[in-house]
N, C-alpha and C positions, 0 to 999 in steps of 0.2 A: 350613945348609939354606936360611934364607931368602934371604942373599946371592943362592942360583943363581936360588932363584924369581923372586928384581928383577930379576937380570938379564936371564934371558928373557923376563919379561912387558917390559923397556924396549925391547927389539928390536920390536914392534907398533909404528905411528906413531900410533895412536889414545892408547897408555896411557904412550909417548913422549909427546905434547903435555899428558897427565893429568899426569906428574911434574912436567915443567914452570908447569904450573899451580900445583899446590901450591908450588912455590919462592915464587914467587907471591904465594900463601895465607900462607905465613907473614910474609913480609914486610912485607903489609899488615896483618898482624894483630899484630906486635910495632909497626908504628911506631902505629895505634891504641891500643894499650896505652899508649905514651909520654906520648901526646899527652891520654889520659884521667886520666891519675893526674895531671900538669901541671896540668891544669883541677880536677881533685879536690881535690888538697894544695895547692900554689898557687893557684888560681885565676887560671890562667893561660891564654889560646887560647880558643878557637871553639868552641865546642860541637857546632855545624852542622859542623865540616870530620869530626868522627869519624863523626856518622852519616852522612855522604856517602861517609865508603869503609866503612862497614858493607854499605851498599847494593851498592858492588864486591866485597865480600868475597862477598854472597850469589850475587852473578852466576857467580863465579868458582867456586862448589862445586857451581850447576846445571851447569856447564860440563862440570866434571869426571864429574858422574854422566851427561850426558848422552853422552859419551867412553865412560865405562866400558859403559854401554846398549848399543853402539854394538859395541863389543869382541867386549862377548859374544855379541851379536845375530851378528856377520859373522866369529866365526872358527870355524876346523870344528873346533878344541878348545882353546877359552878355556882358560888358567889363571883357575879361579874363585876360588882361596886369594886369589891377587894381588890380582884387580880389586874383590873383598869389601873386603878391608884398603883400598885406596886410598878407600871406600865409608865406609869406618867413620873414614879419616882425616879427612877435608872435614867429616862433621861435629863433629870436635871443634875443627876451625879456626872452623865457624860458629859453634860456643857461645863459643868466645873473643870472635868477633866480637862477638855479643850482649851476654856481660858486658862488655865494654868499652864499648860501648854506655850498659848501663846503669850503669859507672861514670864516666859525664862527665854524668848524668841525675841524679846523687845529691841533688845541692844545692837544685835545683828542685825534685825531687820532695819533698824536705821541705823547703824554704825556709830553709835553714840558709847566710848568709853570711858569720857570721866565720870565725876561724881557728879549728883545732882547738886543745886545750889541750897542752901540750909534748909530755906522754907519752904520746899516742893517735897525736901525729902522729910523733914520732920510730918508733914503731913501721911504721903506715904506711908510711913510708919507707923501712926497711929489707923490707918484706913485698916495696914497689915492685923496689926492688934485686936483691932474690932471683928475684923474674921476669924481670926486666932478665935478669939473668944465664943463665936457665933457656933461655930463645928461641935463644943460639946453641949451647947444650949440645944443645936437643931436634930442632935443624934438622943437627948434626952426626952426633947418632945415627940418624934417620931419612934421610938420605944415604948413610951408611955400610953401613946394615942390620945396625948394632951388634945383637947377639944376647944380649952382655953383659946379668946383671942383677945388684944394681940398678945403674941408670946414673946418670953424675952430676946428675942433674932429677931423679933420684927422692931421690939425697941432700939436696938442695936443699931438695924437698918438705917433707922431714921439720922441718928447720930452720924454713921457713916456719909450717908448723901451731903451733911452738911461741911464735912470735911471734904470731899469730893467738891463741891461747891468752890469752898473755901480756895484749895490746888486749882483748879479751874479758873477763879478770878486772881490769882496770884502769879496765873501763870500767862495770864493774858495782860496784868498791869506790869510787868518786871518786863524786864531787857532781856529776852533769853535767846540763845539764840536756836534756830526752827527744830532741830532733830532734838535737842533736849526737849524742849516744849512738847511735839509730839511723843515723847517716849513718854514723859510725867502725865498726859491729859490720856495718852490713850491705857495706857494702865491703869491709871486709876478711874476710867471707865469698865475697866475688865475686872477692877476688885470688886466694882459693885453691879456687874453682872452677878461676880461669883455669890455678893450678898442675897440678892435677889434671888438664886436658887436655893440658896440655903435655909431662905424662910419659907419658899417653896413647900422642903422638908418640912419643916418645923410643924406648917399650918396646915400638913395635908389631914391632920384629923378634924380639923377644924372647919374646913370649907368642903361643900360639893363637889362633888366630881367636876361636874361641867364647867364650876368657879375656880380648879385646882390653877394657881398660878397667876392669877386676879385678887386685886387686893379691892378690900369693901371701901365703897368710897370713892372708888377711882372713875375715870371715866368709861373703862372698859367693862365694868362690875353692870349689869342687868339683873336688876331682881325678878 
């Protein structure tokens, strides 16, 4: 069902230049990711260059809503389902944006230079990986209008939390001391924000509007 609805809402050139946008959105926000956890775990790159395409990513989602405005404003009967969803999409690109953001902001904002200790960052790492990997699963299912659940982002996901998990109780049994602890716990909270958006994508053909961002199951999920 939703397949038909992309397809007809792509036919408009307004919510044409909206999908394309998001191509976009994501692409800037997976190479953001890269280039923040680089600078996190390594300490490696710019800092400045991620908040200068945070700054494009936000341009890019007024873009889009100003498009969707635009849609509904000027046609004699919007698909609303469609232009909502594309609505609910851009923002979960901007939260990516933001926590990517504030993971290239970690160090400074607690003044933590060294390296992490083996097992916070070996985890880390793989948390990284598993996003790595997420970006072209959630940007294939949102193309597709995969309707499938769960998708392979939301397997993924799963995985992730248990590493998350993992750093979490590793980081509260070892001797660490406070600014490293909180740099390692609160980042790798904010990788798995960025998870959580990213299945977001993935699943928006798959769930209702009203459920976009609710996982089945959970306790916020009302049937």
């Amino acid at each position: 069902m939703f397949r038909n609805i992309w397809d007809a809402l792509k036919k408009n050139p307004l919510i044409d230049e909206s999908y394309m946008i998001m191509d976009q959105l994501h692409h800037q926000t997976q190479e953001m990711f890269l280039l923040s956890v680089k600078n996190l775990i390594d300490q490696d790159g710019d800092p400045e260059e991620v908040i200068k395409m945070d700054k494009e990513v936000n341009k890019n989602v007024q873009r889009v809503r100003r498009k969707v405005f635009e849609y509904f404003s000027l046609s004699t009967v919007p698909n609303i389902h469609g232009g909502l969803v594309l609505i609910s999409l851009v923002i979960d690109y901007e939260r990516i944006g933001d926590y990517t953001k504030d993971l290239v902001n970690m160090r400074e904002e607690y003044d933590f230079r060294e390296s992490f200790h083996p097992d916070g960052r070996e985890e880390l790492h793989r948390m990284k990986d598993l996003i790595i990997e997420m970006f072209p699963e959630a940007h294939s299912s949102f193309m597709s209008a995969d309707e499938k659940y769960p998708t392979p982002v939301t397997k993924l996901e799963v995985k992730l939390k248990d590493h998350y998990d993992n750093l979490r109780d590793l980081t509260l049994k070892k001797n660490i001391h406070r600014d490293e602890a909180l740099v390692e716990i609160i980042s790798a909270r904010l990788m798995k924000r960025i998870a959580g958006h990213l299945d977001n994508v993935a699943t928006s053909a798959a769930r209702p509007f009203p459920k976009l961002g609710f996982k089945p199951g959970a306790s916020s999920w009302e049937d």
